[in-house]
PASEBA-1860 file (N, C-alpha, C; in nm, 3 decimals):
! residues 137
1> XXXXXXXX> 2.998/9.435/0.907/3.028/9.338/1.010/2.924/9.227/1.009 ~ 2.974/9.105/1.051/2.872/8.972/1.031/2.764/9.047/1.211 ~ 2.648/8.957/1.121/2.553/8.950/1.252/2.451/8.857/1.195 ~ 2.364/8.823/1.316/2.273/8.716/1.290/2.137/8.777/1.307 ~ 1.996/8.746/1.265/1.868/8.765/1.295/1.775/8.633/1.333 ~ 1.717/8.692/1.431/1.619/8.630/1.509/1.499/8.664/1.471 ~ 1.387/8.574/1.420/1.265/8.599/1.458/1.201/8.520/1.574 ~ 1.107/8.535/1.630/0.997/8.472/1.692/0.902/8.565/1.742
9> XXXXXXXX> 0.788/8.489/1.842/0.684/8.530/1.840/0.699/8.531/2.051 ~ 0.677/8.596/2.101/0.691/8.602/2.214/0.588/8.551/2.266 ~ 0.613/8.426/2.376/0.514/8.351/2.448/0.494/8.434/2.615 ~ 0.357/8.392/2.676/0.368/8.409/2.840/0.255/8.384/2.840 ~ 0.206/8.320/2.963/0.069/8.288/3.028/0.041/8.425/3.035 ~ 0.072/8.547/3.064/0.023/8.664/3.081/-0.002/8.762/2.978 ~ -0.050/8.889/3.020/-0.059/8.981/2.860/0.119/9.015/2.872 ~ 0.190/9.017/2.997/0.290/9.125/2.950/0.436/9.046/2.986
17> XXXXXXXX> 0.516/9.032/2.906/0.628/8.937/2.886/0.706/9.004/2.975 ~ 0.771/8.909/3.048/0.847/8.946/3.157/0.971/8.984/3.164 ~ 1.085/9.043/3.184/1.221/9.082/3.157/1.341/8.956/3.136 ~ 1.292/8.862/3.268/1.362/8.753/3.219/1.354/8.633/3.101 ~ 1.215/8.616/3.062/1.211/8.592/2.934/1.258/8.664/2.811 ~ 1.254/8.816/2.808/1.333/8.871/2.719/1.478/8.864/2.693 ~ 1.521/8.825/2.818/1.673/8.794/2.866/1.734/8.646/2.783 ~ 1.619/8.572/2.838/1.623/8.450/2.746/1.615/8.447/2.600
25> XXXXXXXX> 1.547/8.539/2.561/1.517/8.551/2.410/1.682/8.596/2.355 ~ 1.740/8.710/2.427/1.860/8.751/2.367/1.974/8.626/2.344 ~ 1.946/8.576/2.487/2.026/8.382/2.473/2.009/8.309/2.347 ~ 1.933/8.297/2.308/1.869/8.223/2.193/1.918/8.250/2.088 ~ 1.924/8.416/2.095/1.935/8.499/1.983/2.124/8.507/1.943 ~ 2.212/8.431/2.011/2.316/8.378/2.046/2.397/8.291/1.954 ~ 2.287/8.218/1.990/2.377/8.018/1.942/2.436/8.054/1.840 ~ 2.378/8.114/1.778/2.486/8.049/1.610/2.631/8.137/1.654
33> XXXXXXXX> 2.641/8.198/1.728/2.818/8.289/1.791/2.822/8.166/1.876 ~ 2.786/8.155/1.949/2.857/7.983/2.072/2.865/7.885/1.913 ~ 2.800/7.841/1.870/2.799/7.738/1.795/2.916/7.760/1.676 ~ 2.946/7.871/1.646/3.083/7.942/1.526/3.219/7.907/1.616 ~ 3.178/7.998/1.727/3.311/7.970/1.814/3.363/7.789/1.833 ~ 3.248/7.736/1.868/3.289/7.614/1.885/3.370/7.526/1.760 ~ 3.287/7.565/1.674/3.328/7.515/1.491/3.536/7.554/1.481 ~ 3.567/7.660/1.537/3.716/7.735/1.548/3.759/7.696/1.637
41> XXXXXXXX> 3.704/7.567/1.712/3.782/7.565/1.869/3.802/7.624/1.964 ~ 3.725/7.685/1.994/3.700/7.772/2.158/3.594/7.757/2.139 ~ 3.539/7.805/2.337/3.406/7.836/2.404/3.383/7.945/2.381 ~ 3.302/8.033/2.379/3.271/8.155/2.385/3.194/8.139/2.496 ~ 3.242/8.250/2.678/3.113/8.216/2.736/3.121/8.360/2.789 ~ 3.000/8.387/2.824/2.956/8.523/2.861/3.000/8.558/2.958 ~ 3.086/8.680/2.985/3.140/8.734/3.077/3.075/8.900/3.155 ~ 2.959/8.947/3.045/2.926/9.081/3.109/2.787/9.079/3.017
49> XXXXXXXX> 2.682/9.149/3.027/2.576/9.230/3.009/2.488/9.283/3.060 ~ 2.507/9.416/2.965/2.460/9.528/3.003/2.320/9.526/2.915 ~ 2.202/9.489/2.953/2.054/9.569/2.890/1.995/9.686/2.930 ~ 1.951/9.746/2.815/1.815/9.833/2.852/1.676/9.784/2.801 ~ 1.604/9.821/2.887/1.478/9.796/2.859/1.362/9.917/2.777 ~ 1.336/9.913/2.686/1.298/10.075/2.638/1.109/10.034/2.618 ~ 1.042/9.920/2.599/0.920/9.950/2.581/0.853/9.800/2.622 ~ 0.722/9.779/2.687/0.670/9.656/2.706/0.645/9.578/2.588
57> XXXXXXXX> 0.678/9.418/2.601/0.641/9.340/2.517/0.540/9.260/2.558 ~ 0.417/9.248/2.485/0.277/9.190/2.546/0.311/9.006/2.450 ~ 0.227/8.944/2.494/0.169/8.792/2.463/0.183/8.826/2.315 ~ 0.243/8.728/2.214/0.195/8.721/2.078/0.228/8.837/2.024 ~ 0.328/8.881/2.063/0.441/8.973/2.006/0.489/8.972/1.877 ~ 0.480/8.989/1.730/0.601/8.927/1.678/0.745/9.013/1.698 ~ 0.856/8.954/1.757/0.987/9.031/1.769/1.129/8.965/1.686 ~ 1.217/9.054/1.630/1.253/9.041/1.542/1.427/9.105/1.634
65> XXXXXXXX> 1.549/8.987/1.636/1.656/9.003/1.721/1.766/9.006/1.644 ~ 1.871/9.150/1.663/1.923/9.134/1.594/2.076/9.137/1.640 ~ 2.162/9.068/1.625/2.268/9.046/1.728/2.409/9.055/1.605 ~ 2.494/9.201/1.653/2.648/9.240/1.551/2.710/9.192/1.639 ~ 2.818/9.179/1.526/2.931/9.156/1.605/2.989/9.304/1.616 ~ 3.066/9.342/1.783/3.046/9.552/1.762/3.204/9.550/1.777 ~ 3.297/9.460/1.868/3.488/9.489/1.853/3.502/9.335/1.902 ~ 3.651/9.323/1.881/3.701/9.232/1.904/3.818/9.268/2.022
73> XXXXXXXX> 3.858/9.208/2.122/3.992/9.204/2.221/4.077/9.084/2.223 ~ 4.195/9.100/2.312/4.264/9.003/2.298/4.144/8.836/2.268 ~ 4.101/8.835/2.396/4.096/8.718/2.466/3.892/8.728/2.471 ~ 3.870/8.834/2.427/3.693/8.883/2.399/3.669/8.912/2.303 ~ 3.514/8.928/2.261/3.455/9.048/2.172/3.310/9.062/2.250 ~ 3.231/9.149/2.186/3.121/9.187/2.205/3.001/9.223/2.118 ~ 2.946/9.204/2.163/2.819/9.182/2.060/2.684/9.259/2.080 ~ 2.629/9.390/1.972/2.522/9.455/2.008/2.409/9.345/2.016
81> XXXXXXXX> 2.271/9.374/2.106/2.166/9.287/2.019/2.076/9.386/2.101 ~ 1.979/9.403/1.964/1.874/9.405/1.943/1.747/9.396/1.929 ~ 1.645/9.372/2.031/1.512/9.304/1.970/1.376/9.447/1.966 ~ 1.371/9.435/1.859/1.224/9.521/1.793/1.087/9.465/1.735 ~ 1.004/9.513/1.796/0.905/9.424/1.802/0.844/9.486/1.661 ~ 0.683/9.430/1.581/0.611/9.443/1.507/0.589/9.594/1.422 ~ 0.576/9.644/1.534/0.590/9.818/1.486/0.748/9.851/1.417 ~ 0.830/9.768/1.452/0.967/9.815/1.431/1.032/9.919/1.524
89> XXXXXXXX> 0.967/9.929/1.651/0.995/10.009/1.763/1.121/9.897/1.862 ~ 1.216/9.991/1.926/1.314/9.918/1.976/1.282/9.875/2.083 ~ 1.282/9.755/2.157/1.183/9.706/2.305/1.293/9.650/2.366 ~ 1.444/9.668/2.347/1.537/9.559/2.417/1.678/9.641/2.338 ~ 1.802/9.697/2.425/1.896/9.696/2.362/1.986/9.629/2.471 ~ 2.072/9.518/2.443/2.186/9.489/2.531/2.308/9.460/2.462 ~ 2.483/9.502/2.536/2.578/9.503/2.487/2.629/9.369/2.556 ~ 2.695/9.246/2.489/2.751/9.149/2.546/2.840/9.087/2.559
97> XXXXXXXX> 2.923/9.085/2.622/3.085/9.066/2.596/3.132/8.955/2.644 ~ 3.144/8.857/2.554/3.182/8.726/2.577/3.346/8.671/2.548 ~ 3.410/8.632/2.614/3.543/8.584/2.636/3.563/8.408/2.564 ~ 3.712/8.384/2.508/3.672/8.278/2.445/3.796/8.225/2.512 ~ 3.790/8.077/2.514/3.798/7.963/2.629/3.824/7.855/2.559 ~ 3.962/7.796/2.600/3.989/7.634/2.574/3.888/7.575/2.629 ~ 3.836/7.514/2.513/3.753/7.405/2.615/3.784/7.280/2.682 ~ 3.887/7.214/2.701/3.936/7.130/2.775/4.036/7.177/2.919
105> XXXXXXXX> 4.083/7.310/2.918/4.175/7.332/3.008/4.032/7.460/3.081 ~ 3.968/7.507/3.023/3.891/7.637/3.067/3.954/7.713/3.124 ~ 4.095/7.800/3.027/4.116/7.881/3.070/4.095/7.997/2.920 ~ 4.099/8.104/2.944/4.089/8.236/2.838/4.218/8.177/2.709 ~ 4.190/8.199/2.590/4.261/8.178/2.524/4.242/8.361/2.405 ~ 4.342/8.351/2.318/4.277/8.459/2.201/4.181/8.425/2.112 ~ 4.105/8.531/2.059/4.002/8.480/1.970/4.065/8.438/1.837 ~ 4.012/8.355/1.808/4.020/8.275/1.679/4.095/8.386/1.566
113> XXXXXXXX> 4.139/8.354/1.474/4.140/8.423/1.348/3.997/8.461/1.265 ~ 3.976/8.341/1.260/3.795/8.331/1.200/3.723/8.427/1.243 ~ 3.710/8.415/1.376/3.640/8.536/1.423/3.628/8.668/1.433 ~ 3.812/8.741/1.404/3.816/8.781/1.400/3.781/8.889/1.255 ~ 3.772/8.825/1.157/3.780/8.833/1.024/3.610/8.865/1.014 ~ 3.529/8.783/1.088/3.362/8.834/1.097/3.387/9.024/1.113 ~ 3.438/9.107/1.178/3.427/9.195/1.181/3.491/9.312/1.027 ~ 3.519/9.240/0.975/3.566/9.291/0.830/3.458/9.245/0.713
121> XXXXXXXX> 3.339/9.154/0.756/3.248/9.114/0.666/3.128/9.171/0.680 ~ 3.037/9.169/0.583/2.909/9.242/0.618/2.824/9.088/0.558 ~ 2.799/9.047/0.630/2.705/8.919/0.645/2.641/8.860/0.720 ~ 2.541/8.785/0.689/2.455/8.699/0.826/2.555/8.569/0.813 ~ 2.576/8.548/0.981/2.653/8.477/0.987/2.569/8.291/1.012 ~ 2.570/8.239/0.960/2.470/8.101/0.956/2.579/7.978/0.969 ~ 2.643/7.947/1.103/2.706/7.825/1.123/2.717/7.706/1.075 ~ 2.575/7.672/1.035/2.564/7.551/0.973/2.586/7.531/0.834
129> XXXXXXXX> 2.579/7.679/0.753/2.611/7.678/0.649/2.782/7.641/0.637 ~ 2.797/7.754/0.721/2.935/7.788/0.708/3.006/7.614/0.679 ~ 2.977/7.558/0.818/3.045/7.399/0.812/3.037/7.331/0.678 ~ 2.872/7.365/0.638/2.846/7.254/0.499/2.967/7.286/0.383 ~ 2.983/7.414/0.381/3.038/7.463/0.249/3.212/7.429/0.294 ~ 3.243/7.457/0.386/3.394/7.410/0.407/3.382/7.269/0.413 ~ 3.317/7.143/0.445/3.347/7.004/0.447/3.282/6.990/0.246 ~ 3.258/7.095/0.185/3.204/7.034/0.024/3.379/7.098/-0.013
137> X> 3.436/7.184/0.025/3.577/7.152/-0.031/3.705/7.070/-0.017
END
């Protein structure tokens, strides 16, 4: 199944990174699924998540995010992610189930074909590639 990886380095004025910055980090860890969806014509916007929190992340972290694509539904899919910090210990699991959306009428539409087809691939999914190589044919 396609999925994407995240690195960065976790920031905070403090030693110990806060839950909602981790929250943010999983956001981040995102775009290129909002940014695919958009490329196919729909929104993808978040309709549910569920995190756990399994270990503290301190200042100057390096963490490493890793976000599958896990099923597809009519009008949804969902997406594991991942973030494990330096040790390779798991510090973040959340399930996210995002619904996809005309974007001019904003109502639920079905997911793409495209998208659907990510779940039959085993690849990192890289948006920007994707575009370059379909506008070089």
């Amino acid at each position: 199944m396609a999925y994407t990886e995240m690195k960065i380095v976790a920031e905070t004025g403090k030693a110990h990174v806060n839950n909602v910055a981790l929250f943010g980090y999983l956001d981040q860890a995102r775009q290129e699924w909002y940014h695919y969806s958009i490329m196919n014509g729909v929104e993808s916007v978040v309709v549910h998540v569920g995190v756990s929190y399994k270990k503290e992340v301190f200042n100057q972290n390096k963490l490493s995010i890793l976000t599958t694509l896990e099923r597809i539904g009519n009008t949804s899919y969902t997406l594991k992610q991942d973030i494990v910090n330096h040790l390779e210990e798991l510090v973040v699991s959340a399930e996210v189930v995002l619904t996809t959306i005309n974007r001019q009428t904003r109502m639920k539409v079905p997911v793409p074909e495209a998208i659907r087809k990510l779940l039959e691939k085993d690849m990192i999914l890289n948006a920007s590639r994707i575009k370059e190589n379909n506008q070089a044919k």
